[in-house]
C-alpha positions in Angstrom: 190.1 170.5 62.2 190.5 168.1 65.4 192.0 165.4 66.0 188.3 163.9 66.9 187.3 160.6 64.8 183.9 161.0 63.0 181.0 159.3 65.0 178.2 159.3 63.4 176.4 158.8 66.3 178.2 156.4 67.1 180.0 154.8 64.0 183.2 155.1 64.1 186.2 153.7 61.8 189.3 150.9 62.2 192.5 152.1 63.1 193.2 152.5 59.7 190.8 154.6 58.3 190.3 156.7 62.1 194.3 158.2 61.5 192.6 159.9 58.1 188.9 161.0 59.3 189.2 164.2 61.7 185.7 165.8 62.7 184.4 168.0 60.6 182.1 170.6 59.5 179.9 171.7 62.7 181.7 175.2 63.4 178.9 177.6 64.0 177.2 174.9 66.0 179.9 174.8 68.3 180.7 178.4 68.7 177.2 178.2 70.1 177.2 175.8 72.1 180.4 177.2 73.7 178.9 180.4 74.1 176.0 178.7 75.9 178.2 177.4 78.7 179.4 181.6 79.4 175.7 182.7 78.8 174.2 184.6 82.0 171.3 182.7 83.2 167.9 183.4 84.5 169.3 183.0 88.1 172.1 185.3 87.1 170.2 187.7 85.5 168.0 188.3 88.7 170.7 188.3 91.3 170.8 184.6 92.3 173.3 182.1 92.3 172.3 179.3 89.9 171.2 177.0 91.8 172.3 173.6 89.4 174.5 172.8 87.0 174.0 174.6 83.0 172.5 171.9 80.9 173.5 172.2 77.2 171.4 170.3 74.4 172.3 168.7 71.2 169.2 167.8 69.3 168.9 166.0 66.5 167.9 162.4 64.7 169.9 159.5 65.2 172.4 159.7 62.6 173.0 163.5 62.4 176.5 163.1 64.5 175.3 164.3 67.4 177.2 162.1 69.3 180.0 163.6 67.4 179.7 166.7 68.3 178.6 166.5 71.7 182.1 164.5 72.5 183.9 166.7 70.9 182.8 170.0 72.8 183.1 167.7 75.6 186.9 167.2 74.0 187.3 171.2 73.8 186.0 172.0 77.1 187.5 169.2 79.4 190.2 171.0 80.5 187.9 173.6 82.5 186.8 170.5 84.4 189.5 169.0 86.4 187.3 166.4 88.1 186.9 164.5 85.2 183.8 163.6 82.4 181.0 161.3 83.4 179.1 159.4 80.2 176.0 157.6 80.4 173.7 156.5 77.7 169.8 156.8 78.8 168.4 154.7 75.7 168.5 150.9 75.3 169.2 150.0 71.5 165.8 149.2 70.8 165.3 152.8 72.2 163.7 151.7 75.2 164.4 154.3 78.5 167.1 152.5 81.3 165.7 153.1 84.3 167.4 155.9 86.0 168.3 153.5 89.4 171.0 152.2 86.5 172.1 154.9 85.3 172.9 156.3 88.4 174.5 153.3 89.7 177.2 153.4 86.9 177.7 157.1 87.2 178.7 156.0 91.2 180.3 153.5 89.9 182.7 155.7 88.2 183.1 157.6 90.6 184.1 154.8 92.8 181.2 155.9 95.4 180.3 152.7 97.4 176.0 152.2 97.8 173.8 150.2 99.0 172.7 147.3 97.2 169.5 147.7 97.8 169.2 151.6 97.9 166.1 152.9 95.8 166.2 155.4 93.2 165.7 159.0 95.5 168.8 157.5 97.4 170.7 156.8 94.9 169.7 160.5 92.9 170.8 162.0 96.5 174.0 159.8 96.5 175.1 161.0 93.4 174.3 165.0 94.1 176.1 164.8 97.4 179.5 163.3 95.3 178.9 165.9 93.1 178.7 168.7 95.7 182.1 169.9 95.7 183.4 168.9 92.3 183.7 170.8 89.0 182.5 167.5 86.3 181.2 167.3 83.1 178.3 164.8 82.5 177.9 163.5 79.0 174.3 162.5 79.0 173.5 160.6 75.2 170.3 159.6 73.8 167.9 161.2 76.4 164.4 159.7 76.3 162.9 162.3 78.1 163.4 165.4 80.8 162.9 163.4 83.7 166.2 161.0 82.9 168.1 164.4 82.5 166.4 165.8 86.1 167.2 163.1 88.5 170.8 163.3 86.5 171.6 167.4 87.3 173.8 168.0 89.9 172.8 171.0 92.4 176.1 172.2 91.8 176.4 175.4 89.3 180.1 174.2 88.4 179.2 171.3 86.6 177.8 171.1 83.5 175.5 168.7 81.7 175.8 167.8 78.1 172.8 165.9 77.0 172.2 164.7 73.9 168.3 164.0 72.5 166.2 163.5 69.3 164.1 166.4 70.5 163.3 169.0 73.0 164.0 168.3 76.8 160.5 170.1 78.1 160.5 170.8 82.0 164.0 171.6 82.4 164.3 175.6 82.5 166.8 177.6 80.8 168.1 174.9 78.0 168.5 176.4 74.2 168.9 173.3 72.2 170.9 173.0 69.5 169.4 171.3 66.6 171.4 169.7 64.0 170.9 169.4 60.3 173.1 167.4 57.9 176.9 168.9 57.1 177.2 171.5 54.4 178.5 170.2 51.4 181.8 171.3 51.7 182.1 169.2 54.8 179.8 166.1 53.6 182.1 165.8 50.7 185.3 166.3 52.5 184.1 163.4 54.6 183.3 161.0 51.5 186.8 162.1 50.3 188.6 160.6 53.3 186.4 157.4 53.2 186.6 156.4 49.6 189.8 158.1 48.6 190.2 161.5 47.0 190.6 160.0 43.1 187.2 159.5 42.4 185.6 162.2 44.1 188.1 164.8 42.2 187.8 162.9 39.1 183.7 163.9 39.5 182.8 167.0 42.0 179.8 167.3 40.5 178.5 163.3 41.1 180.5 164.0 44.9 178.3 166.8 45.6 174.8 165.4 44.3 175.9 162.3 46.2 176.1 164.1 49.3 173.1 165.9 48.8 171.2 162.6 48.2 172.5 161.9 51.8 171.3 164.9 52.9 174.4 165.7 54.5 173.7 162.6 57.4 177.2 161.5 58.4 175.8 158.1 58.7 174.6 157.4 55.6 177.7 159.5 54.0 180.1 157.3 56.2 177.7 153.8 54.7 178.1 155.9 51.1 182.3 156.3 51.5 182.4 152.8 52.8 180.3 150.6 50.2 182.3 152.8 47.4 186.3 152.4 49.6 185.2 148.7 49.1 184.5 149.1 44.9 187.2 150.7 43.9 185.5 150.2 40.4 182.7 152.1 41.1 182.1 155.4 40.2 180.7 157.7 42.4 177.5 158.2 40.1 177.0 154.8 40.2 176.0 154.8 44.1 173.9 158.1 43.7 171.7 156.2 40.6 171.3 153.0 43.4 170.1 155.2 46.3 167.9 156.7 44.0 166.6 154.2 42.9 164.9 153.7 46.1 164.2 157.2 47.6 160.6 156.3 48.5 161.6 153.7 50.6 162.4 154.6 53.9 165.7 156.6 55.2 168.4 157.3 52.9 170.7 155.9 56.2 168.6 152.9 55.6 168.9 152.9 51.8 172.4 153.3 52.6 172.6 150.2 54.4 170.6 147.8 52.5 172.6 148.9 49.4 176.2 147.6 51.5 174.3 144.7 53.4 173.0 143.2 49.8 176.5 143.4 47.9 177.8 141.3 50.8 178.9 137.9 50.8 175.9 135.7 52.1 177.3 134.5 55.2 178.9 138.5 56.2 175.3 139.2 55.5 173.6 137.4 57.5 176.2 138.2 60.1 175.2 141.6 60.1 171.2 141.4 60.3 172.2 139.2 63.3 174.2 141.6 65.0 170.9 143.1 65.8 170.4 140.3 68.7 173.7 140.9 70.4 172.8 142.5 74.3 173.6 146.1 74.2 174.6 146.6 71.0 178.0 145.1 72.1 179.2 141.9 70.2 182.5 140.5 70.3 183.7 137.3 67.9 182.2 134.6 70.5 178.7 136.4 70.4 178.9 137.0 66.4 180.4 133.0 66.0 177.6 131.9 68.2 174.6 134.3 66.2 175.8 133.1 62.7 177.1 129.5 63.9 180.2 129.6 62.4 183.9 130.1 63.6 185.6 132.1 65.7 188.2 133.1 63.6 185.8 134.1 60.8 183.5 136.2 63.0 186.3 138.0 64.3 187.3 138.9 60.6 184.0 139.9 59.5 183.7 142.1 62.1 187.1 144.1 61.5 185.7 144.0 58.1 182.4 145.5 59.3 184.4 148.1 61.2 186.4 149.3 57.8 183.0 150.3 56.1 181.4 152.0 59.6 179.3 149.4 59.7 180.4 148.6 63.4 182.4 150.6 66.2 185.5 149.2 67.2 185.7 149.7 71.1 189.1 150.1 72.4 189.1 147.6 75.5 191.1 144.1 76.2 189.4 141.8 75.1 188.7 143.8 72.1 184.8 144.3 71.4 182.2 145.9 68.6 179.3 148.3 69.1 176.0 148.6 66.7 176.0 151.9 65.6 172.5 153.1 67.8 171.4 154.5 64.5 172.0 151.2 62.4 170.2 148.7 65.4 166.6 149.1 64.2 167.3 148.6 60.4 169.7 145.8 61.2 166.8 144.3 63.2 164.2 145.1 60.3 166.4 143.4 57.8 166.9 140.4 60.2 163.1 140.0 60.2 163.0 140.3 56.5 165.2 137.2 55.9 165.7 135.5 59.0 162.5 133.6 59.6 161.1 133.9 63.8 162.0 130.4 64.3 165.5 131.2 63.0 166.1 134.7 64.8 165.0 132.5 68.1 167.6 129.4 67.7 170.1 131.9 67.3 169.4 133.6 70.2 169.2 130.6 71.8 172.9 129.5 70.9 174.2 132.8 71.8 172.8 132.8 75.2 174.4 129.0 75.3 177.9 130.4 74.3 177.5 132.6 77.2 176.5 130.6 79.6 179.5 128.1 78.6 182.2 131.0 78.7 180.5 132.1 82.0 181.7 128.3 83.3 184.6 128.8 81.9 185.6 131.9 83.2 184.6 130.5 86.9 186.3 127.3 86.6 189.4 128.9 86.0 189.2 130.4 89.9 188.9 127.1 91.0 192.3 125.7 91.3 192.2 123.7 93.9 189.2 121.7 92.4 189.9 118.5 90.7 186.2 118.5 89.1 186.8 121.6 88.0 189.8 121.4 86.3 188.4 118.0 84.3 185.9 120.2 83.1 187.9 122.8 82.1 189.9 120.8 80.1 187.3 119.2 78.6 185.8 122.4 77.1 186.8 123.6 73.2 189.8 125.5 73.3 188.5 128.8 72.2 186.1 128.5 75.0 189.2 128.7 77.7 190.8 131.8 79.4 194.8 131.8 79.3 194.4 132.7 83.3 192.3 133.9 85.9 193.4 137.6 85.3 192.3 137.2 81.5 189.2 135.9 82.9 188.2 138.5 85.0 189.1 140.8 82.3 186.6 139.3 80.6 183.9 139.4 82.8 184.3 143.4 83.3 184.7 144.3 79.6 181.8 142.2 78.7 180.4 143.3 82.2 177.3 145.5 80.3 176.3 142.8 77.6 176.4 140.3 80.0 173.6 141.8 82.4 172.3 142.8 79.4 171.9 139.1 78.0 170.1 138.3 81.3 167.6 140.7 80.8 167.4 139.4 77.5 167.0 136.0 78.9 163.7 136.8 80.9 162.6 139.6 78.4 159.7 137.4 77.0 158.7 136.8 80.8 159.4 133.0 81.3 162.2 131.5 83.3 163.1 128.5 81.4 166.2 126.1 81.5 168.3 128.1 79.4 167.4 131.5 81.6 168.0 129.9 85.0 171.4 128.4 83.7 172.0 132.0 82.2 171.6 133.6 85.5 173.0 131.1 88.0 176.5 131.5 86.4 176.4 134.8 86.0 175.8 135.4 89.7 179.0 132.5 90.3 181.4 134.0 88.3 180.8 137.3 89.4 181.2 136.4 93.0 184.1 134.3 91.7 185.6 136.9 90.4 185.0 140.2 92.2 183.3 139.0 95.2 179.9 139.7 97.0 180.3 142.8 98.3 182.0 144.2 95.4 179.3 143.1 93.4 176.2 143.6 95.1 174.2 146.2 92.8 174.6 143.7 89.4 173.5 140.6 91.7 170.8 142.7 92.9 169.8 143.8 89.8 169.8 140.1 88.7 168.0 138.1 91.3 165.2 141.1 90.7 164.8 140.5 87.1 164.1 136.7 88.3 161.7 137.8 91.1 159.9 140.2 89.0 159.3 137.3 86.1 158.4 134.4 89.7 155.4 137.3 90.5 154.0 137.8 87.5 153.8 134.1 86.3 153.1 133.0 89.7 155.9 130.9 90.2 156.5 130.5 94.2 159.8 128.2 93.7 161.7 130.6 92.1 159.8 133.7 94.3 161.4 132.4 97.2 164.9 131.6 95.5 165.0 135.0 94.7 164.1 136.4 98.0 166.6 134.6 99.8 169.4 135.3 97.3 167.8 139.2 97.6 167.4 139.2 101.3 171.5 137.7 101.9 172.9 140.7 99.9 170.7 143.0 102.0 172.5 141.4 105.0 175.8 141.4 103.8 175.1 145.3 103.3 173.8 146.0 107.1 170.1 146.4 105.8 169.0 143.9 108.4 165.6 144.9 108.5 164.9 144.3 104.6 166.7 141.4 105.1 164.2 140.0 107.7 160.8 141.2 105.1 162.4 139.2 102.4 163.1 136.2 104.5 159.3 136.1 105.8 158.2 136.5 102.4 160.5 133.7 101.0 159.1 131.8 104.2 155.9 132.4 102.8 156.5 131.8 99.0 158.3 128.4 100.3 155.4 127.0 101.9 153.2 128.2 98.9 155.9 126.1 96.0 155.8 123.2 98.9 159.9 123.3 99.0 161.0 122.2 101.9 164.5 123.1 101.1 163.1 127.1 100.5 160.9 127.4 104.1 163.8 125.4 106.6 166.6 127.7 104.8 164.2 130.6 105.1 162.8 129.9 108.8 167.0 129.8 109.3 167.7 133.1 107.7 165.0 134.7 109.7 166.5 133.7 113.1 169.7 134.7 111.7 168.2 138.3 110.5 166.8 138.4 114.5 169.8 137.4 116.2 171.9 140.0 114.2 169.3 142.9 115.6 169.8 141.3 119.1 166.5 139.6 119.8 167.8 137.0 121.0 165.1 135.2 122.1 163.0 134.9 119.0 166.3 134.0 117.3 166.4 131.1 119.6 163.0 130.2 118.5 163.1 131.1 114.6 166.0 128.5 115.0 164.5 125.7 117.2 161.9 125.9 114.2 164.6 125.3 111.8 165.6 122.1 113.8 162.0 120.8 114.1 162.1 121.0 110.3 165.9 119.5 110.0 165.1 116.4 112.5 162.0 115.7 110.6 163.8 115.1 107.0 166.4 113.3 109.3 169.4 116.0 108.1 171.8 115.1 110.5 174.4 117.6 109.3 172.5 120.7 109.1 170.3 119.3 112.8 173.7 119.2 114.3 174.8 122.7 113.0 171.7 124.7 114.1 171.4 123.3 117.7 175.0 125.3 117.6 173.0 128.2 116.3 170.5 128.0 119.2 172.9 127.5 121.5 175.0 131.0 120.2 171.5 132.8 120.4 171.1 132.1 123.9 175.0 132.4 125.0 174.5 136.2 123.9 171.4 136.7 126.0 173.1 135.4 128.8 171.1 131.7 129.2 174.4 129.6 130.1 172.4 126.9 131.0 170.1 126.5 128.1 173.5 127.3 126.0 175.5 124.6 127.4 172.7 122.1 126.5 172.3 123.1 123.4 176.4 123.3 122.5 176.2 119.2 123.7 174.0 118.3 121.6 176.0 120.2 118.9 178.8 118.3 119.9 176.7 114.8 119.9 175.0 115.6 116.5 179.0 116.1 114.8 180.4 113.3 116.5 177.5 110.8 114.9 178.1 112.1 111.5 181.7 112.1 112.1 182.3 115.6 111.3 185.8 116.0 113.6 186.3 119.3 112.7 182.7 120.3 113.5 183.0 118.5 116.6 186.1 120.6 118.0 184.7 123.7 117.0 181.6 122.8 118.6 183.6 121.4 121.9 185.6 125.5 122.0 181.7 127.2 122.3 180.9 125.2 124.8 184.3 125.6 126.9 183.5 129.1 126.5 180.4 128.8 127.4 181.8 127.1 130.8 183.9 129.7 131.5 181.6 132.7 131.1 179.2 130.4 133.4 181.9 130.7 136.2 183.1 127.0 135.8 186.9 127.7 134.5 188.3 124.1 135.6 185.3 122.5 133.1 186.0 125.0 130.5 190.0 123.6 130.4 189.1 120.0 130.0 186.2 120.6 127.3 188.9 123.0 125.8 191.5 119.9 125.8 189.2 117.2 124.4 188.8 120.2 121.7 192.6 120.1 120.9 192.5 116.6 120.5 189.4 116.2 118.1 191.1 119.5 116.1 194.9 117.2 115.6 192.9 114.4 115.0 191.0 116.4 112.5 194.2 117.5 110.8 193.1 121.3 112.0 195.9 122.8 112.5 194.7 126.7 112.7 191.9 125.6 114.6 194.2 123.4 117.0 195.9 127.1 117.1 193.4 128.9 118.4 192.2 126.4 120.3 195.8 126.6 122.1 195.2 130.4 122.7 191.8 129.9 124.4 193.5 127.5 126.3 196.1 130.6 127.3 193.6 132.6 128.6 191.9 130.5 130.5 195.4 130.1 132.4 196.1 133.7 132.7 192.2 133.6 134.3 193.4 131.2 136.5 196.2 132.8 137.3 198.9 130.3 136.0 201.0 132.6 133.6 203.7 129.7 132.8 200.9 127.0 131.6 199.3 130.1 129.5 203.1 131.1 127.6 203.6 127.6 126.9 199.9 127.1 124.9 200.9 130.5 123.4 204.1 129.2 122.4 202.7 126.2 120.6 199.7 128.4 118.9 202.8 130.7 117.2 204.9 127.7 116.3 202.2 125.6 114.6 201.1 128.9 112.8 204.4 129.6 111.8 204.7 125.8 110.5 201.5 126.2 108.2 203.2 129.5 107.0 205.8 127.0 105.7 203.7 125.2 103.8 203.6 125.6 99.9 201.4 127.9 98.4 201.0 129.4 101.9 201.9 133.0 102.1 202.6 134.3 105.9 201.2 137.7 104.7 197.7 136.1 104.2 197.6 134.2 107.4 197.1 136.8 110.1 197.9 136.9 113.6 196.9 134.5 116.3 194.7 136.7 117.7 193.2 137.0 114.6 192.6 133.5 114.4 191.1 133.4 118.0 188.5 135.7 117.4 187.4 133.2 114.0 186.3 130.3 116.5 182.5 131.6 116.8 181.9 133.0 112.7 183.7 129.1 111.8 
């Protein structure tokens, strides 16, 4: 009837057996539903504009295709909506509700609507109506827990519309007729078998087709199990699989009896392959997560699953690198035959080593960025080959098709609410090879979402180390994205949490960050405190480095409120602390604040020869961007004084030693930016 391939909420077939399975049966429930989306409303009927989008509901168990069919209407329909279809999924595999703060976070991510980091969940819901205002979209909403999910989800916009998809009714939203689905007549349910397990057998005995489906009760899921374990016998006779199923029809679901018939009349090792599957984050496995589960090859996980796929027991998802969905209606009998024959201590280790295949591959799939790293390269090469990414583009690949299992595996890693070794590791390169990879900005809502899983595990087992980790990692993206006030909260509390762990890298790094959140708001003078603090604790642990670096920091703070004086006395001893740890580089960058300093303090002839000493320590340094700028600060303090031919010749040497770098290999002039450019890089440096 369509071109649509049968997915029985959410199997779906290889290649192969895809080009012969079409969508079926289903006709009168989608004359309905397509008359639902032209039916006058309540609004309408009294006069008033609707004021939301028409939510249409497909209700039925899991297994009944009504994932099926609600893509397909979605299929038939699309056209009236030229702004495009957004999908989300509102269940976890285990059935468990996601949060609605993710769900609308992905839909704006498809959208490609920037937000907050940080936002919280009525900002996000008002984000996502406002992007919706003045578009005509279809939402695909699948496996709704409940009405709220759907609510915070329904655009106040009368030309969308709102597919959801539930096990039952969605009570609180007005003017919804569901749609509830049985099985597929028998026509259909045995047209379906036909296409699975070949036409021979099923023509050869109508009769045995027919009962068969009836056993199935006309559940694609268990007819798509039914077609695949017989497509794999060609032997069998259909009468054969009806007598097996039942022989069990007091046990449980005849999807389940389905899929313990296949599962036992697998080799052992496919088997066990299988019930594992149930552990994989998401529902989404690829050959590295079913190689790690099982503990055996690559190469032979990926060729169980392609098997897996040919008998519906997986869905084959159509990205690069290629990846394998659980069926959601398969996931909890998987998981009850994995605790059948896997015992706890079993399911556990392999959990274990999947979560350690990730975390390598994570590695991996940052050290590949870091070209210019000796250390890193050793320890690429020193990884297993299958472990390796061909290039940095594959890599990244990577990391955004497997994007959703891996945050998925990090709530998996905390899920029994402990933050041990293999969790922290789990986390930290995640967080890396994001940032690696995308960068922090970009990805800013999954960092978020990360360092809170770790702060809400540090609060409820009391563990102020990794409280105050999380706050400052929390408290930085809230900076990068202008929420400078949050910023400064989670700083005091890491301050706090610090001093409670006893870390005295946590409080000096915190005491830091809240000077820093205080001089970005302009109070300057606290910020000049918050930082003197800092330095009290820096001088005390004798940290030369970072003692030399924040007397810099104070002496910014107070060059902004206007304390030359105090400035000036600070940037020497800046300039003192780098030249005792021999820090050259430090030391000329140090030597070009306080030149400035000079000059706004009405002292231009000091200013030149601090600015001059600066050149030096930058060649001497082996600078040459910083001598650069330095060169052009050295310009305007001529043009100041009112010598225009001194000024054209420092300019003149900024450009050409620019212009030389340029030169240099692996240097491209389009990535270096102006001079001016570089000036104004002196103070952030």
């Amino acid at each position: 009837m369509t071109d649509q391939a049968v997915d029985t909420d959410g199997v779906r077939f290889s290649h192969d057996v895809a080009a012969e399975t079409r969508f079926l049966g289903r006709t009168r429930e989608l004359k309905e539903l397509r008359a639902d989306i032209e039916r006058a409303g309540l609004d309408t009927l009294s006069g008033r504009k609707a004021p939301r989008a028409r939510v249409l509901l497909i209700a039925g168990r899991p297994g009944s295709g009504r994932t099926t069919l609600g893509e397909e209407l979605v299929r038939q329909v699309a056209d009236r909506y030229p702004d495009g279809v957004l999908r989300a999924r509102l269940s976890e595999t285990d059935g468990a509700r996601v949060p609605v703060e993710r769900s609308v976070r992905e839909l704006l991510d498809a959208l490609e609507v920037p937000t907050p980091a940080g936002a919280d969940e009525d900002d996000l819901v008002e984000a996502l109506r406002t992007a919706l205002a003045g578009r005509r979209t279809l939402l695909l909403l699948d496996d709704a827990a409940d009405a709220e999910q759907v609510d915070a989800l329904l655009p106040d916009n009368p030309d969308c519309l709102v597919i959801a998809i539930s096990q039952g009714p969605l009570t609180g939203i007005s003017d919804v007729r569901p749609c509830t689905l049985g099985g597929l007549d028998t026509k259909s349910a045995v047209e379906l078998l036909s296409r699975i397990a070949g036409s021979v057998r099923i023509t050869v005995d109508p009769r045995a087709a027919e009962g068969l489906a009836e056993q199935c009760q006309g559940q694609p899921a268990a007819l798509v199990l039914a077609g695949g374990w017989l497509a794999a016998r060609p032997k069998a006779a259909v009468a054969d699989l009806a007598r097996h199923l039942h022989a069990g029809a007091d046990e449980g679901t005849v999807t389940g009896r389905a899929l313990r018939l296949v599962h036992d009349e697998l080799p052992a090792p496919a088997a066990r392959i299988l019930r594992l599957l149930s552990l994989a984050p998401a529902g989404l496995a690829d050959p590295h997560t079913a190689s790690a589960l099982a503990g055996c090859s690559v190469s032979s996980a990926r060729t169980t699953l392609d098997d897996f796929v040919s008998v519906g027991l997986l869905h084959a998802v159509e990205t690069s690198p290629p990846q394998y969905e659980v069926p959601g209606c398969l996931h909890p009998l998987l998981k009850g035959l994995a605790e059948a024959h896997e015992r706890p201590g079993e399911l556990q280790l392999a959990r274990a080593r999947m979560l350690e295949r990730t975390v390598r591959l994570l590695q991996s799939c940052r050290a590949i960025t870091e070209t210019d790293s000796p250390q890193a390269r050793e320890k690429l090469l020193g990884m297993p080959r299958s472990l390796r990414f061909p290039s940095p583009r594959d890599a990244a690949d990577w990391l955004r098709v497997r994007r959703p299992a891996l945050l998925a595996s990090a709530r998996l890693a905390v899920a029994d609410g402990t933050l041990d070794t293999l969790a922290r590791r789990l986390m930290a390169q995640l967080v890396r090879a994001m940032v690696a990879h995308f960068g922090t900005q970009a990805a800013a809502g999954d960092l978020y979402g990360i360092h809170h899983l770790v702060l809400d595990v540090a609060e409820r087992r009391r563990l102020p180390r990794e409280q105050a980790a999380a706050l400052l990692n929390l408290g930085d993206l809230d900076a990068r994205t202008g929420r400078t006030a949050d910023a400064l909260a989670r700083y005091r509390a890491a301050l706090d949490a610090g001093r409670a762990a006893n870390d005295p890298y946590a409080t000096g790094r915190a005491t830091e960050s809240v000077g820093g959140a205080h001089l970005e708001l302009g109070d300057f003078d606290r910020a000049a405190d918050w930082f003197g603090r800092a330095l009290a604790e820096r001088l005390a642990q004798g940290e030369r480095a970072d003692a030399a670096r924040l007397y810099g920091r104070i002496a910014a703070a107070h060059t902004y409120g206007g304390r030359y004086g105090e400035a000036l006395r600070n940037w020497r001893a800046a300039v003192a602390g780098h030249r005792k740890n021999g820090d050259l580089a430090a030391q000329a960058r140090a030597l070009s604040e306080l030149a400035r300093v000079q000059e706004y303090a009405g002292r231009p002839e000091d200013s030149l020869r601090t600015c001059r000493e600066a050149v030096e320590w930058a060649r001497r340094a082996e600078d040459t961007r910083l001598q650069a700028a330095l060169h052009l600060r050295l310009a305007d303090t001529f043009d100041h004084l009112g010598d225009p031919t001194s000024a054209a010749l420092h300019r003149s040497s900024a450009e050409q030693m620019l212009g030389e770098e340029a030169q240099e290999p692996g240097i491209d002039p389009k990535q270096e930016g102006s001079a001016y450019e570089i000036r104004g890089s002196l103070a952030e440096d």
